[in-house]
N, C-alpha and C positions, 0 to 999 in steps of 0.2 A: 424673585431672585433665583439663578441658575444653580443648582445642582452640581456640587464638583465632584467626582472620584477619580482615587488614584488607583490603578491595577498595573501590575508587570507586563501584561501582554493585552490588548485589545485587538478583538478579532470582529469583524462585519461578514454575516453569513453564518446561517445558521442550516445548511445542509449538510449532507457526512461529512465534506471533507472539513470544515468550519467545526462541526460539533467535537468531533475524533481528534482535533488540534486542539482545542480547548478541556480535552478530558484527559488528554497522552500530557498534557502540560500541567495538571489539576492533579496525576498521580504521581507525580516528581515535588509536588507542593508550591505550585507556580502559581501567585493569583492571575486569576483572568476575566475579563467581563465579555459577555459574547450578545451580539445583537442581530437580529432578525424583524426583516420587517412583515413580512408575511405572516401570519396564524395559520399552522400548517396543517393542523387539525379542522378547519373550514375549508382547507383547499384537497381540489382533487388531485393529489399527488401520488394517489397507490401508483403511478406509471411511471414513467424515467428508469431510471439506472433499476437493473435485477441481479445481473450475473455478476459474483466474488470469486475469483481460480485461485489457486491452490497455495500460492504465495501470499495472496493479498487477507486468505485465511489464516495462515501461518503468523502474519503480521495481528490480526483482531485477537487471534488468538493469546499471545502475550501480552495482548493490551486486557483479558482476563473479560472479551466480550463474545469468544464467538460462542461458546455454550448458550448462551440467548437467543442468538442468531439461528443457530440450527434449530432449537425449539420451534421456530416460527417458519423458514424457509425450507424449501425442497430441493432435499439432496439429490442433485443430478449424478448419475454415474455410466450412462449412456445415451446416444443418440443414433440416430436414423437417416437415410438420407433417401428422398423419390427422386424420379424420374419418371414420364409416361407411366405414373401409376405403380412402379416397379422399383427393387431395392437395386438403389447403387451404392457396391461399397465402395472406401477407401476414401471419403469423400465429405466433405460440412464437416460438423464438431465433433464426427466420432475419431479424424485422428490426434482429437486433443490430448484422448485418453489414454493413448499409447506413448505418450510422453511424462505421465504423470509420474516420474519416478524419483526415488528420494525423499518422499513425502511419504509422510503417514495421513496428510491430509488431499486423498485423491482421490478429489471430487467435486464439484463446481456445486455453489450453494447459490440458488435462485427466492432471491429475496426482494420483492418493493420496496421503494425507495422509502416510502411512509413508514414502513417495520423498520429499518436500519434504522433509520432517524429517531424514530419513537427507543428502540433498543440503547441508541449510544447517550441520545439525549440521557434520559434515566442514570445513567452510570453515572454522566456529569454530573447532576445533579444529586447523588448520592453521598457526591463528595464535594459536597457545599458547592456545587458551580452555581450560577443562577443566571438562566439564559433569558434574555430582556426580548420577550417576542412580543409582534408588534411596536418596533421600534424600527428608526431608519436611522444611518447615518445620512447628514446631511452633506459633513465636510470637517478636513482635518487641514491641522499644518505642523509641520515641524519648527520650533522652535530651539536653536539652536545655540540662544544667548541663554536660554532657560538656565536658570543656577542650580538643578537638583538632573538625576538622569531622568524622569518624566519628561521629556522633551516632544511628545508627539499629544499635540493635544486635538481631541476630536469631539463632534459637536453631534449629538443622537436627538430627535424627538419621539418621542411615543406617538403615533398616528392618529389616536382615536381623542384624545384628551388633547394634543398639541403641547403637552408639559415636556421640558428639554433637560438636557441634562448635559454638561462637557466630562468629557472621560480625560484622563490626564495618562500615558502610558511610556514605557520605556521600547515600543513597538508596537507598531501595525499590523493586525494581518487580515489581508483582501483574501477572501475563500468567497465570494460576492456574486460569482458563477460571468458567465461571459460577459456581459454587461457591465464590467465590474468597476463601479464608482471609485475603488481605492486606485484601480489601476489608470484613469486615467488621469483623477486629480494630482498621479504621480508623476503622468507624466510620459510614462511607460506605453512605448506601440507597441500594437499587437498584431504580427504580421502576417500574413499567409493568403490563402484563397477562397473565393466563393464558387463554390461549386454546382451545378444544373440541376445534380441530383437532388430527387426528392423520395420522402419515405414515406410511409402510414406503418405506423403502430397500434393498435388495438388490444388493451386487457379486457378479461370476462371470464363467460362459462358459456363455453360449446360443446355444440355433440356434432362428434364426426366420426364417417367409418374408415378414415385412415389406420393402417395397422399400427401398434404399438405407440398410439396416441397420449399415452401416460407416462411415456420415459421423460429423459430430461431435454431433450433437444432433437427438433426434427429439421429438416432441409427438403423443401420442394424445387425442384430447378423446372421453374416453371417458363414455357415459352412466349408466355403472356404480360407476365409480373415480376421477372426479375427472380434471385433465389430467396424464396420467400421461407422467413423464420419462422417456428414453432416453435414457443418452451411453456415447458412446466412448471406453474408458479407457487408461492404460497396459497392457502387456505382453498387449493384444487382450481385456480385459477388459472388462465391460458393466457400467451400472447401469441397473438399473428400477425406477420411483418410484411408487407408487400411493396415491393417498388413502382413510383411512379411513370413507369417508362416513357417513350416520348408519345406514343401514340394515348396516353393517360392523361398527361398533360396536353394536348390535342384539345382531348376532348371534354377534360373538364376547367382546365385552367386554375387557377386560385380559389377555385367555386365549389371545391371538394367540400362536400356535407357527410355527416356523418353516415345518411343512409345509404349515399353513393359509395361511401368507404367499404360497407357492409355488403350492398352489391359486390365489388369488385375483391373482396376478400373470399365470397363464396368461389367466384372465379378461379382466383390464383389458388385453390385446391383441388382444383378437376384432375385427376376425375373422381377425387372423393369427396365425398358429400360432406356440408359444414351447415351448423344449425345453429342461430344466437338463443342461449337463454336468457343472461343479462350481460351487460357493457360495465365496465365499472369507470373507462377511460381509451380515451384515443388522442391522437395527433398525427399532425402531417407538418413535416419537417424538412428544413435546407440542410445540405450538408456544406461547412464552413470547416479548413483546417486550418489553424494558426496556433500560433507560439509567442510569448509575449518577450518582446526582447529582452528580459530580465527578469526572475522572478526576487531577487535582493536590489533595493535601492537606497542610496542615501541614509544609507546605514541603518536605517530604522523600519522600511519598509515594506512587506513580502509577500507574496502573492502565492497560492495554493488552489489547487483544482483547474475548473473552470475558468478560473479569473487569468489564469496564464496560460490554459491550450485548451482549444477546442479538436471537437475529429468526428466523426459516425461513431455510431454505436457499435458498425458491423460484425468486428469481434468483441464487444462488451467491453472495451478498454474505458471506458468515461470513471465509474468510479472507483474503479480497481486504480487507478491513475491517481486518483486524487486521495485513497486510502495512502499509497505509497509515499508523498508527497506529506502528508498528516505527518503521517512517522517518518519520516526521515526529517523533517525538520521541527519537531515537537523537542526531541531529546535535544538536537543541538542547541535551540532557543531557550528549553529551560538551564542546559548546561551555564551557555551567554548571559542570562539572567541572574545564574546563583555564582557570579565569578570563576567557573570555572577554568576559561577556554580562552583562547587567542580569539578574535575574529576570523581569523582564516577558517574556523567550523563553522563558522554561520554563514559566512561566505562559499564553504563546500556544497551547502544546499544547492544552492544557485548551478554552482556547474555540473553536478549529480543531477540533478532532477533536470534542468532545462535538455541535455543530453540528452535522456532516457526521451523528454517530449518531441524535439526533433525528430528522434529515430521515429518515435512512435507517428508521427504524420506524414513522415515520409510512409514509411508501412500505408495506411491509411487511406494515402492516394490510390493503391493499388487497388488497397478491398472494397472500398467503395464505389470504385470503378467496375471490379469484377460481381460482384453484389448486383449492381445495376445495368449487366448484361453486355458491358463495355469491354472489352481489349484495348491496354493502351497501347500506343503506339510502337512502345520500346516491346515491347512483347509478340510484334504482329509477328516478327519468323519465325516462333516457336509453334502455329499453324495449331493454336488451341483453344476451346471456346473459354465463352469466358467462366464457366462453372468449371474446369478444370484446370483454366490459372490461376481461380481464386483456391484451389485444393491443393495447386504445388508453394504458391505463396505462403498458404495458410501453415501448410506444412515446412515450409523453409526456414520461418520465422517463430514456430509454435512455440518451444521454448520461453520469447520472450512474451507471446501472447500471453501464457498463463503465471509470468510473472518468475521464475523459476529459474528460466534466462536473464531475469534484468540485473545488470551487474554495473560495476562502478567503475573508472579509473583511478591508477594510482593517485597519492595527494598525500599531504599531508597525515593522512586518519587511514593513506590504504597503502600501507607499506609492503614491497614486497617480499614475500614468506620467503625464511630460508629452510625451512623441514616439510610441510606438505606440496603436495602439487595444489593443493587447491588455493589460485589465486585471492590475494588479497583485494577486497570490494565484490568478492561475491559474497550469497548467501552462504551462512555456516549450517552445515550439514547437521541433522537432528538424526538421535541414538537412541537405541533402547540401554539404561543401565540400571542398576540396583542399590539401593540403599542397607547402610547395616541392619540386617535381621528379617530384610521384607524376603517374600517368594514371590512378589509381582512386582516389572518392570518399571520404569518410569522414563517416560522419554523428554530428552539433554534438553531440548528448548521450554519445557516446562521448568526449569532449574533456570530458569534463564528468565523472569518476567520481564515486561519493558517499563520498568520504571525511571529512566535515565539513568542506568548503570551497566558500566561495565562489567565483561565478565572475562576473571583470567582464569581460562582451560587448562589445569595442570595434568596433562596424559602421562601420569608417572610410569606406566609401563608395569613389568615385572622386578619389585623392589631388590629382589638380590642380585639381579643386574645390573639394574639403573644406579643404585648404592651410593656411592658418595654423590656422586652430578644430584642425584635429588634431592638428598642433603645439602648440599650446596644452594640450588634454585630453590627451595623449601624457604632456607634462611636469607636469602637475598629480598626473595617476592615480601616478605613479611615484613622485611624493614622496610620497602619500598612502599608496598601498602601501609603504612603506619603515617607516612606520609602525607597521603591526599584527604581529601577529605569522606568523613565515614560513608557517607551514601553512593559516592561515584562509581565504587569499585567493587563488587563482589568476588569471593573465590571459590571453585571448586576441583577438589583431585578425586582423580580418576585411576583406580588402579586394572592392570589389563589381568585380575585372578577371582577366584571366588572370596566370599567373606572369608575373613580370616576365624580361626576358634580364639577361643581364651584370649591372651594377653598379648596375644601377637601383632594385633592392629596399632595398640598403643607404642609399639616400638618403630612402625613406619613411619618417616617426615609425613606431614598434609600442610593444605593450606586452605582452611574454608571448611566447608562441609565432605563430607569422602564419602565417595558412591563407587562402585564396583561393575567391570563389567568382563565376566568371564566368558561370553560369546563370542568378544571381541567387534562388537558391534559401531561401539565409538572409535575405535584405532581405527575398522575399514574404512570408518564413511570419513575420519580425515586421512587416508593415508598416511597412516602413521606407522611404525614399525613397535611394537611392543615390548621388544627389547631395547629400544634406545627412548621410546620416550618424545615426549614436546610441550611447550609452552604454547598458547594457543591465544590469541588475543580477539574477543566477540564485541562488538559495538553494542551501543545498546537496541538497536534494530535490528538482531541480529546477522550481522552484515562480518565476515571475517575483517578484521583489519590488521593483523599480523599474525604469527607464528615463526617461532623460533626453538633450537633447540638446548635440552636440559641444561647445557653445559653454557650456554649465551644468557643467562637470568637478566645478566645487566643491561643486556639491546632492550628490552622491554622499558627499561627504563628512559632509555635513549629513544625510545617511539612515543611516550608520554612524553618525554619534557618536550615534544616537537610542537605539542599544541596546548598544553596545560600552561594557565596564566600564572605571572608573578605573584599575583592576587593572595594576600597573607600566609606569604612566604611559603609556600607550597615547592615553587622551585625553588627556593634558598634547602630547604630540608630534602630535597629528593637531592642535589647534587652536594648537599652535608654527607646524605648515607652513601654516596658513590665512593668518596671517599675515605670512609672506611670501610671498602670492601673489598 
């Protein structure tokens, strides 16, 4: 007899972006069952995805995993670029660095695919997850006459033993990687192109007398191989990247062997010398760009990573993409799951993230193209090779390369601010500020975990100015919070002076926790003015979705009831308190 369970969320795929949805879901209190059919600990997977930029760390980070991560991977915080032998600036992933700004995390974390996975796995499982590896999904269906919300029922065997099992869930999610069986039993095309290009990638331990062979990223604009990568890996590991240009393909066809890869990897480093001591992993790969026409379907359905866009590696977009993707639709799903939300949040995944993947393939064509020695066509008047339109590209779009840039439209959850400039649906800007009685800093998004809660930023400013308006939004937010339910919402005020002495604190409005910041470090980075103050509304992705000012308490409430459900009377009680106030 089959094996039933019931879980809130069932997810197929058990690589980062699958694991990090199942743990970003698991620390909001979400059950979830997660399957994988591979045993990833027999497979040679040190290789795939490496590179995390600065955003995508800012995101692990509040998910309370990248301290692990940097344990094990190598902080990159420059790069290199040849030529005939010779330094060219201005040029490959050293102008990444000069855009790192706003960040306290600036610096690209070079980590294998195997460590991420081993690291996020763990966490999962720390908190009762239990990932079923060596299992496949066979096939699901939605059941729509179903009398309870488990309405997606899906059918898993264990591979080795043939024992089955149906999962019964209130959602699907395909993180299943290109091939992705949810996505097509769904139904869901996945459109785009097939591309000529081909690649080799190789990890290991080499010796070479390239100069400054130990940094985090090097660039050969080689005349041979295309611009051939270098980075610095965990555990003093290398990777070398070489294109297979056409005279490559010529001459070996489909018939690339590993020691041929190895030949021609010495090559594409002339004229410095390269030595294998061990391999731990290699591939040669199509480049394919696609988007899957929907990553939300029939209400129950969703796709993350892999399983709804593919692209090159070129600038390391693969897993940073599919971290973003985790989290941003982790918080909304379990919101979906615990009553919170309208559907229209679950539905925002869908046009936030499939957006962000478009742009990112569009990009894509280019780099992949320039990467592989190509000029495309729309670019022949600009009368430049192709390592130097991958440099103004690279540099044109860098921003959203390292994730820093990636921003949202308005919607629903991204209301436009009326006190800062900084637009609503981007990322909210990280402070240094102080707690009562410390002499060390503490910076605003660490105040801020990602457990599916909101956070309402009270920048009370300088209290004998702001005075009654804060008194005012102090006693509004508090009824209003009283409202929702306890875990959705957290608060914290900020005042722009030093701690106060004696008994003086106690006579300030707050709301939440009260941190200080006399540098003035949290007003600059929102724009804020410290005499007037602001309401500041942070997603649980850190993602701004409103701000308003002192004296408007009640808009904040009118940007909640936009998407908060009727669901046990949550809006009957939030427009009870509008009323008396």
């Amino acid at each position: 007899m089959t094996e039933t369970r019931k879980v809130d969320v069932f997810i197929s795929g058990g690589g980062p972006t699958g694991l990090l949805t199942a743990y970003a879901l698991a620390r909001q209190g979400v059950n979830t069952l997660l399957v994988e059919q591979h045993d990833k600990a027999e497979q040679a997977m040190h290789g795939r995805a490496t590179t995390l930029h600065p955003r995508t760390l800012e995101l692990l980070d509040q998910l309370g995993v990248l301290d692990d991560l940097n344990q094990i991977g190598y902080v990159a915080r420059d790069s290199v670029t040849y030529r005939d032998g010779k330094r060219v600036t201005a040029r490959g992933w050293e102008i990444m660095y000069q855009h790192m700004r706003g960040t306290f995390l600036d610096y690209c974390l070079n980590i294998r695919q195997r460590y991420s996975e081993e690291v996020i796995r763990d966490a999962y499982v720390s908190l009762g997850g239990e990932p079923y590896i060596g299992w496949r999904l066979d096939g699901f269906d939605v059941e729509e006459a179903c009398d309870d919300d488990y309405k997606v029922v899906s059918h898993v065997t264990e591979v080795s033993s043939g024992r089955s099992l149906t999962v019964r869930s209130k959602f699907i999610v395909g993180a299943d990687g290109s091939h992705s069986l949810v996505r097509r039993l769904a139904g869901i095309s996945f459109e785009g192109d097939h591309t000529n290009f081909r690649w080799v990638r190789i990890d290991g331990r080499f010796k070479t007398d390239m100069p400054d062979a130990d940094i985090g990223f090097a660039s050969i604009e080689s005349k041979s191989h295309g611009n051939v990568l270098w980075v610095q890996l965990d555990h003093g590991v290398k990777r070398i990247g070489f294109v297979m240009t056409q005279e490559l393909l010529a001459k070996y066809g489909d018939k690339l062997t590993l020691e041929d890869a190895k030949v021609e990897a010495v090559k594409s480093m002339e004229p410095f010398s390269l030595e294998f001591e061990t391999i731990d992993w290699w591939t040669l790969y199509g480049i394919n760009q696609r988007v899957a026409e929907c990553f939300y379907n029939n209400d129950r359905v969703l796709l993350a990573g892999d399983a709804c866009h593919t692209h090159s590696s070129g600038t390391a977009q693969g897993m940073n993409t599919g971290v973003h993707d985790a989290v941003n639709l982790a918080w909304k799903l379990g919101g979906i799951v615990k009553g919170w939300y309208s559907i229209d949040v679950l539905r925002s995944y869908d046009t936030e993230r499939r957006a962000v993947a478009q742009y990112l393939i569009k990009l894509d064509k280019d780099f992949s193209a320039t990467i592989s020695g190509t000029v495309p066509d729309r670019y022949k008047d600009l009368s430049l090779s192709s390592n130097e339109l991958f440099a103004k590209v690279f540099d044109d779009t860098i921003d959203f390369c390292i994730g820093l840039g990636v921003h949202y439209d308005k919607s629903v959850i991204n209301k436009p601010s009326l006190v800062t400039a900084i637009s609503a649906g981007w990322r909210a800007p990280d402070a240094l500020v102080y707690a009562p009685g410390s002499r060390l800093p503490i910076r605003l998004l660490h105040l801020m975990p990602n457990v599916g809660a909101w956070t309402i930023l009270l920048l009370a400013g300088h209290p004998e100015t702001t005075g009654q308006r804060l008194s005012r939004a102090v006693e509004t937010l508090k009824q209003f919070s009283e409202c929702l339910p306890r875990s959705m919402v957290r608060s914290i005020t900020v005042f722009a002076r030093r701690p106060a002495g004696g008994d003086q604190r106690f006579s300030i409005p707050t709301i939440g926790r009260l941190y200080y910041d006399p540098e003035g470090s949290a007003y600059a980075a929102y724009m804020v003015s410290d005499s007037n103050g602001a309401i500041v509304i942070v997603r649980p992705d850190g993602i701004l979705g409103y701000a308003t000012q002192l004296d408007e308490p009640s808009s904040v409430r009118e940007y909640f009831a936009g998407f908060i459900t009727t669901h046990r009377g949550y809006m009957d009680n939030m427009l009870s308190s509008s009323s008396k106030l």
